[in-house]
C-alpha positions in Angstrom: 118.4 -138.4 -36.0 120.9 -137.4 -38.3 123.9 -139.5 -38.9 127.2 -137.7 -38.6 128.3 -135.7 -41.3 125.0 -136.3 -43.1 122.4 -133.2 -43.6 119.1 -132.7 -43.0 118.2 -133.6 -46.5 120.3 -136.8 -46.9 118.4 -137.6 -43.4 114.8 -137.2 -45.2 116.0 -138.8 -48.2 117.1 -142.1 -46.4 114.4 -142.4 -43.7 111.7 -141.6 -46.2 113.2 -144.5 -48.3 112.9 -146.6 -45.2 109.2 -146.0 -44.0 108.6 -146.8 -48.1 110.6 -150.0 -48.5 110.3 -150.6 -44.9 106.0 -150.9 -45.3 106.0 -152.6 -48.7 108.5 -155.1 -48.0 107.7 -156.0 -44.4 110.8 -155.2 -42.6 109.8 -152.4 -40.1 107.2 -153.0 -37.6 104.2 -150.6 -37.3 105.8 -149.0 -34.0 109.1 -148.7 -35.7 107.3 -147.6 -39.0 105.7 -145.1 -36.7 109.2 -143.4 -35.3 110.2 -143.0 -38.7 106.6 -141.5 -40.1 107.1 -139.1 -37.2 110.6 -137.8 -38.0 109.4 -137.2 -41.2 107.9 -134.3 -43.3 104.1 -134.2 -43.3 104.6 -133.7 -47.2 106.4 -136.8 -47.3 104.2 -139.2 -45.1 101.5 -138.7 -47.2 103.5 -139.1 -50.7 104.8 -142.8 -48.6 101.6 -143.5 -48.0 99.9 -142.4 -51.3 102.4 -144.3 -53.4 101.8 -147.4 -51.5 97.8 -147.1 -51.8 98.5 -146.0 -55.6 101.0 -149.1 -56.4 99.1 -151.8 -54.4 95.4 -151.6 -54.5 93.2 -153.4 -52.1 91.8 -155.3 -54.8 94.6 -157.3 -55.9 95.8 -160.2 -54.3 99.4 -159.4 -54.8 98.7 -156.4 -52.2 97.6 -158.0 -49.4 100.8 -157.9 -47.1 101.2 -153.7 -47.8 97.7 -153.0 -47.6 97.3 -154.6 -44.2 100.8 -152.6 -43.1 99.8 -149.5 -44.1 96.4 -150.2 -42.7 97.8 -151.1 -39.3 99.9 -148.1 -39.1 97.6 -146.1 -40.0 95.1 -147.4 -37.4 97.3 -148.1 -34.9 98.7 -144.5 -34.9 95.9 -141.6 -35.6 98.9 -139.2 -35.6 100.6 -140.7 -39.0 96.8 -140.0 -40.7 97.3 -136.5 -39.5 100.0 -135.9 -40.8 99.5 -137.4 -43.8 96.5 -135.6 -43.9 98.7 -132.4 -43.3 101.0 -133.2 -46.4 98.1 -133.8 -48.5 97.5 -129.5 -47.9 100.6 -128.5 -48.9 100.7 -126.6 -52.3 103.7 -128.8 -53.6 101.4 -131.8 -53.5 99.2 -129.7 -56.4 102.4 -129.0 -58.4 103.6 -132.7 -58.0 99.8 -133.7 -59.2 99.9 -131.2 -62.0 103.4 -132.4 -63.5 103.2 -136.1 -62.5 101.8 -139.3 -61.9 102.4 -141.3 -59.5 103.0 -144.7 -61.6 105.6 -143.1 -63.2 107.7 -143.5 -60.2 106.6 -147.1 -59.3 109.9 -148.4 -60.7 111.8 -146.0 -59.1 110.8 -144.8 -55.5 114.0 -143.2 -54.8 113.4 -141.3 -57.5 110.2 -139.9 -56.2 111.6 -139.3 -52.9 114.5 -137.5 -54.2 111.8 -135.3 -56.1 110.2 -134.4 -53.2 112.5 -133.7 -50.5 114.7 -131.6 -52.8 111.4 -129.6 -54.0 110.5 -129.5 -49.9 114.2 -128.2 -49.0 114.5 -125.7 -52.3 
């Protein structure tokens, strides 16, 4: 929920910044990860989840500790893949994929979210 005083799209901005830092850093667990992921846009689950498959690749050692969060959510919780699943429809995904890439925001993930939920809310 909304804080008070704070809008819909502050709201989105700082709980989709939390499910991010929230899976790569280990500080929310899956159910709580969930109760976010659900509050949330489609669009932006999936972008959360994408940039977290994009940044940390099973294949590296390094990624171990995200990849198993985001795989526990994401098995844990068939709803999240649907909606991430749901996001990954949505024709601003093809304009974000057309004018970006996703590494460019690995650095600065508040960046991306800022870039999405202000495209989302127009």
């Amino acid at each position: 929920m909304a804080e008070e005083g704070e809008t819909m799209v502050d709201f989105e901005k700082r709980e989709a910044l939390r499910l991010l830092s929230g899976l790569e850093n280990g500080q929310l667990s899956t159910a709580d990860a969930f109760n976010v992921a659900e509050a949330l846009d489609p669009l932006i689950v999936y972008f959360v989840l994408r940039y977290l498959r994009e940044k940390y690749p099973p294949a590296q050692p390094s990624s171990e500790g995200v990849v198993q969060r985001v795989l526990e959510l994401t098995s844990t919780y068939s709803d999240v893949v649907k909606r991430a699943k749901t996001g990954e429809k949505d024709p601003i995904r093809e304009w974000f994929d057309d004018t970006y890439a996703m590494r460019e925001y690995f650095d600065r993930p508040g960046e991306l979210v800022e870039l999405l939920v202000e495209k989302i809310e127009g």
